[in-house]
C-alpha positions in Angstrom: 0.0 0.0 0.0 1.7 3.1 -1.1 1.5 5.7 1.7 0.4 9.7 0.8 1.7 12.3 1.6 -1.4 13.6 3.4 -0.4 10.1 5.9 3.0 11.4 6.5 2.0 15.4 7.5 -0.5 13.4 9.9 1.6 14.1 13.3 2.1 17.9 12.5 -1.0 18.9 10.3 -2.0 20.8 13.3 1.5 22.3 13.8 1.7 22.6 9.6 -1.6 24.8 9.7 0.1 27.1 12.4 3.4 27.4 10.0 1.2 28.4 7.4 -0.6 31.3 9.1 2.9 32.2 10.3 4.5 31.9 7.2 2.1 34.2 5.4 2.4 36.9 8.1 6.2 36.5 7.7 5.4 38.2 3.9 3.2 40.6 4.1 4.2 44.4 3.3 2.2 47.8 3.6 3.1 48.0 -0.6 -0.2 47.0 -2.4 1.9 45.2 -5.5 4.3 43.4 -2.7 1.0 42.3 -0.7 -0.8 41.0 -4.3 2.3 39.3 -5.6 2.8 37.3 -1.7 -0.5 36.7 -1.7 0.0 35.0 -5.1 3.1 33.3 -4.1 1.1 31.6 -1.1 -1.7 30.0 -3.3 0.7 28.1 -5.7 2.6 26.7 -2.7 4.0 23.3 -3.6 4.0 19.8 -1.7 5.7 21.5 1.6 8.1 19.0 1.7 10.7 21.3 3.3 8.4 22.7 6.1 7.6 19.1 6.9 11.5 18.1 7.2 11.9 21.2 9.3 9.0 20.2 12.1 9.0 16.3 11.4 12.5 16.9 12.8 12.1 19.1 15.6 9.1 17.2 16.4 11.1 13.7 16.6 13.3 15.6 19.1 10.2 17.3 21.1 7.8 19.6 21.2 7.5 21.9 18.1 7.8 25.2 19.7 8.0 29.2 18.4 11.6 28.5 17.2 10.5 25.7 15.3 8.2 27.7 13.5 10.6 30.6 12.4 12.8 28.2 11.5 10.8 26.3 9.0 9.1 29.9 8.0 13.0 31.0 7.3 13.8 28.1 5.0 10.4 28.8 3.1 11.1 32.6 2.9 14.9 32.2 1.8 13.7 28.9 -0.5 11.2 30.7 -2.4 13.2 33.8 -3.0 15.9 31.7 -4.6 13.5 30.3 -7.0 12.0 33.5 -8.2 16.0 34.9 -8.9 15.9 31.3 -10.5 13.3 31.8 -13.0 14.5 35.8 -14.1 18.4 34.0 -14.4 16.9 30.7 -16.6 14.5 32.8 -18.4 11.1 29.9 -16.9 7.8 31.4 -17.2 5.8 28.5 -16.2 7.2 27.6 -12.1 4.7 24.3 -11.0 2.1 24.7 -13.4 1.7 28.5 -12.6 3.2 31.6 -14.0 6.0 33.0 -12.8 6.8 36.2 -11.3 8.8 37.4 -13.7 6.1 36.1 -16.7 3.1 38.2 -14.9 5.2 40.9 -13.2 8.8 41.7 -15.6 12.4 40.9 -14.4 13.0 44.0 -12.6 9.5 43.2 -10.3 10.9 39.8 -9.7 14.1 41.0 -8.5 13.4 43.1 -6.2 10.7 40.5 -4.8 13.2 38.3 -4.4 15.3 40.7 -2.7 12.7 41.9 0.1 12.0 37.8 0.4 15.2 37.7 1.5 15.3 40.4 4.0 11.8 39.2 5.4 14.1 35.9 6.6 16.9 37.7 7.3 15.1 39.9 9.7 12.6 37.1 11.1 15.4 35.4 12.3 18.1 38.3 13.8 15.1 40.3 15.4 14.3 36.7 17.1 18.1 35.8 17.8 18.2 32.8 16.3 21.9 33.5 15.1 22.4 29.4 15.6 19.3 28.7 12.8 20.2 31.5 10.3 24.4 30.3 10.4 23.1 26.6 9.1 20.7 28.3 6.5 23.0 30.8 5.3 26.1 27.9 4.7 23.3 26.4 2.8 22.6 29.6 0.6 26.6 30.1 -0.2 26.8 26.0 -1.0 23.3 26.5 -3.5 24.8 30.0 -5.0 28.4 27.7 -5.5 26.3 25.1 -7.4 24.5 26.8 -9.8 28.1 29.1 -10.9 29.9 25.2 -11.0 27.1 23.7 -12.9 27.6 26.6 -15.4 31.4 26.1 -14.9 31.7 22.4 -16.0 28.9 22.0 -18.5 29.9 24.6 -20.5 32.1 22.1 -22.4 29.9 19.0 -21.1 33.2 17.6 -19.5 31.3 16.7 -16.4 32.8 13.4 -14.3 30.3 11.4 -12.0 32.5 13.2 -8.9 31.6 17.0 -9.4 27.6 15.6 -10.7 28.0 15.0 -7.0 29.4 18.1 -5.6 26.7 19.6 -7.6 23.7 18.3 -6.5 25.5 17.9 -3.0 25.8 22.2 -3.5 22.1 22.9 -5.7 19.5 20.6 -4.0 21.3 18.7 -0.8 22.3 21.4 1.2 18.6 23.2 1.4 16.9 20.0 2.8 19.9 19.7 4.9 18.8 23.2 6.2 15.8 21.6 7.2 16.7 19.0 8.9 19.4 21.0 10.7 16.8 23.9 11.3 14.2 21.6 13.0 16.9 20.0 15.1 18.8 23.2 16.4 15.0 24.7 17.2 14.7 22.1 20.1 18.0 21.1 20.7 21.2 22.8 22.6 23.2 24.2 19.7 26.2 22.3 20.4 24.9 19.3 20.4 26.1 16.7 18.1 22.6 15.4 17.1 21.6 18.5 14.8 25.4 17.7 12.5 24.0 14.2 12.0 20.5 15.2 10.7 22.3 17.9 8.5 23.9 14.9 7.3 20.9 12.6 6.7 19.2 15.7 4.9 22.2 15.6 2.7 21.7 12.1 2.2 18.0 12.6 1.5 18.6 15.7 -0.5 21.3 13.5 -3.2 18.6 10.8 -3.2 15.9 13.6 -3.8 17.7 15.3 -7.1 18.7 11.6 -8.4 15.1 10.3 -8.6 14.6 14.1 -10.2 17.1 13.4 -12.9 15.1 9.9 -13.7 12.0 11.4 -14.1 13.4 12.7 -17.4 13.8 9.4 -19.2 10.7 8.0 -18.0 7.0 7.9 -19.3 5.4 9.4 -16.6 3.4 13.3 -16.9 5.9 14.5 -14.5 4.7 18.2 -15.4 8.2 18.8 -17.7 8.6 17.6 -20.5 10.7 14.2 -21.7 14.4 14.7 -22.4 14.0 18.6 -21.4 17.6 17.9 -19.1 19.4 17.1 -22.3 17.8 19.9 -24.1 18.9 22.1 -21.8 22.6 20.7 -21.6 22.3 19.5 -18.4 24.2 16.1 -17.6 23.1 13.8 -15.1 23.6 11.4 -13.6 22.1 8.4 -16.1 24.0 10.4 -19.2 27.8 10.4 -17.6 27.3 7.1 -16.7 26.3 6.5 -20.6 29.2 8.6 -21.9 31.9 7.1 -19.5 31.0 3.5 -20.5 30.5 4.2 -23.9 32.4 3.8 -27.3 34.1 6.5 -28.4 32.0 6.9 -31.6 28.7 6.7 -29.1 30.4 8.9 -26.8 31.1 11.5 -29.6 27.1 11.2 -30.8 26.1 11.6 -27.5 27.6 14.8 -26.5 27.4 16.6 -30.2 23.8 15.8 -29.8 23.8 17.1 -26.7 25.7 20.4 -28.0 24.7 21.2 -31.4 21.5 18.6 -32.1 19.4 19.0 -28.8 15.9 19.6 -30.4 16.4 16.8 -32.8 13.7 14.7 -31.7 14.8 12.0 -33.5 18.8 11.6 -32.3 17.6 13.3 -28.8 15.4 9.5 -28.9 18.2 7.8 -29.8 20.8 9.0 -26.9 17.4 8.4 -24.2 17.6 4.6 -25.7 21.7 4.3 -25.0 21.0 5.7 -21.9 18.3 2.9 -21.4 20.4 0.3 -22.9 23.4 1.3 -21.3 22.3 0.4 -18.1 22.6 3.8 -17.0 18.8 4.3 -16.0 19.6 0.9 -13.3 23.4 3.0 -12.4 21.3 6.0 -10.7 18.3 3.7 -9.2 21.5 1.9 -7.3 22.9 5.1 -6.2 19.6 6.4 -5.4 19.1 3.5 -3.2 22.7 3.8 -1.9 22.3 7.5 -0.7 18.7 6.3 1.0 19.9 3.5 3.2 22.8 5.9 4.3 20.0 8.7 5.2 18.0 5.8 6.9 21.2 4.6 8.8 21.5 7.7 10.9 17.9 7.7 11.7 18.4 4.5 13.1 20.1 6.1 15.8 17.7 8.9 16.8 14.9 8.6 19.1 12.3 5.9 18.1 9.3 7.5 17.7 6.2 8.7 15.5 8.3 11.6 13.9 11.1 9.3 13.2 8.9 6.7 11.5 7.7 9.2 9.6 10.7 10.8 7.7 11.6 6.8 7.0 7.9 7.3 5.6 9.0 10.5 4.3 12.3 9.7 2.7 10.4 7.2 1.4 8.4 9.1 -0.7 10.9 11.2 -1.5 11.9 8.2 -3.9 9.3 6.7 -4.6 6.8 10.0 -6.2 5.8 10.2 -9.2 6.5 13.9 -10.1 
């Protein structure tokens, strides 16, 4: 029986309803056009899944308390404002089925919205003192700024190895749920105490796990909500492809990346790189890894208090591999 997410937010919905009223609060501004574009921001919130890490964590360690709260409000705030910079710098007008700021408002709107997101955390979490909450969040910030610049570094000439696909995804997508996890911990526990490294670590873990299965969705058949193939026709290697191109011939290995390079809306050769990649074994490479990074997330758990919270981020990290889009 595959379990929902509604039947993992079950020990915090109460606490998850509270976060949102907060959260919302957190964003609002006397300027009419910042008020209309936070209130629109709210309403095409996503699955939550880093607000859940954040109090499934604290939770698991006691009782979700005020801290708690800020914290996961402080990932949301500095999280969303990275996406809207995201779609001005990638040029996205669509951002989960919705349009973008930048699509209904211009660039120079989205910017600045972006920007004053950013202050709102900033100043949500030094007007409360929690220095301890905004240190792990900011490292996490620099390591997801360092990703994006590397990922434009190395793919420029698609020369990527398996080892910086890693510190990439370690850097872009890793480090924020690490936040999370980190966050939740440090908003119940003593800051010192070794417990809130470890669950930075299994969000790390989770977070590698998390971007992998992202990666698959795009030679599946699934309606994921992107289209098929739209990594490669962006240039983007991952995981599946450098483990095609490293164990290929060098005549496949040549197709592959001037397809890649100079023949990416080809439908036809774009079809024929997504069958090496099948054939290849590539597609069975990243499930493994997948799997790898999940049992090393689970095997920190396993040393954490045994309890609902617990059994739900197994629940959790669960789904995390196991969705459908």
């Amino acid at each position: 029986m595959s379990i929902s997410l509604n039947d993992i937010k079950k020990p915090i919905a109460k606490e998850l309803e509270i976060f949102e009223k907060k959260f919302r609060n957190s964003m609002s501004s006397q300027v009419v056009l910042l008020d209309t574009i936070m209130g629109y921001i709210v309403k095409r919130k996503g699955k939550q899944i880093r607000p859940i890490f954040t109090l499934l964590c604290a939770r698991m360690f006691g009782e979700i308390n005020e801290t708690s709260y800020r914290g996961a409000a402080l990932v949301e705030l500095l999280h969303t404002a990275t996406l809207v910079h995201d779609d001005v710098v990638d040029d996205s007008y669509k951002r989960r089925g919705f349009f973008s700021i930048n699509a209904l408002w211009k660039n120079k709107i989205a910017v600045l919205v972006g920007d004053y997101l950013l202050s709102k955390g900033l100043l949500l979490a030094v007007q409360n003192k929690d220095y301890h909450l905004l240190e792990i969040l900011s490292d996490s910030v620099r390591k997801m700024s360092e990703g994006e610049l590397l990922q434009i570094e190395k793919t420029r000439n698609l020369n990527l190895s398996e080892e910086v696909y890693f510190e990439i995804i370690n850097k872009k997508t890793a480090s924020l749920i690490a936040s999370c996890c980190g966050i939740g911990t440090a908003s119940i526990l003593k800051p010192e105490d070794p417990n809130i490294q470890e669950m930075i670590l299994f969000g790390e873990y989770t977070g590698i796990a998390f971007q992998i299965k992202d990666d698959l969705f795009d030679y599946g058949t699934a309606d994921i909500g992107k289209p098929l193939a739209i990594d490669i026709k962006e240039k983007k290697l991952t995981l599946p492809i450098i483990y095609t191109i490293n164990n290929a011939s060098k005549k496949d290995k040549n197709f592959i990346i001037n397809t890649i390079k100079n023949n990416n809306t080809d439908k036809q050769k774009v079809g024929q790189v997504l069958k090496m990649v099948h054939d290849s074994g590539g597609i069975k490479y990243a499930e493994e890894k997948m799997i790898f990074y999940k049992n090393e997330a689970l095997k920190i758990l396993a040393t954490m208090p045994e309890n609902e919270a617990r059994k739900n981020l197994e629940l959790l990290l669960d789904f995390v591999i196991n969705r459908t889009k």
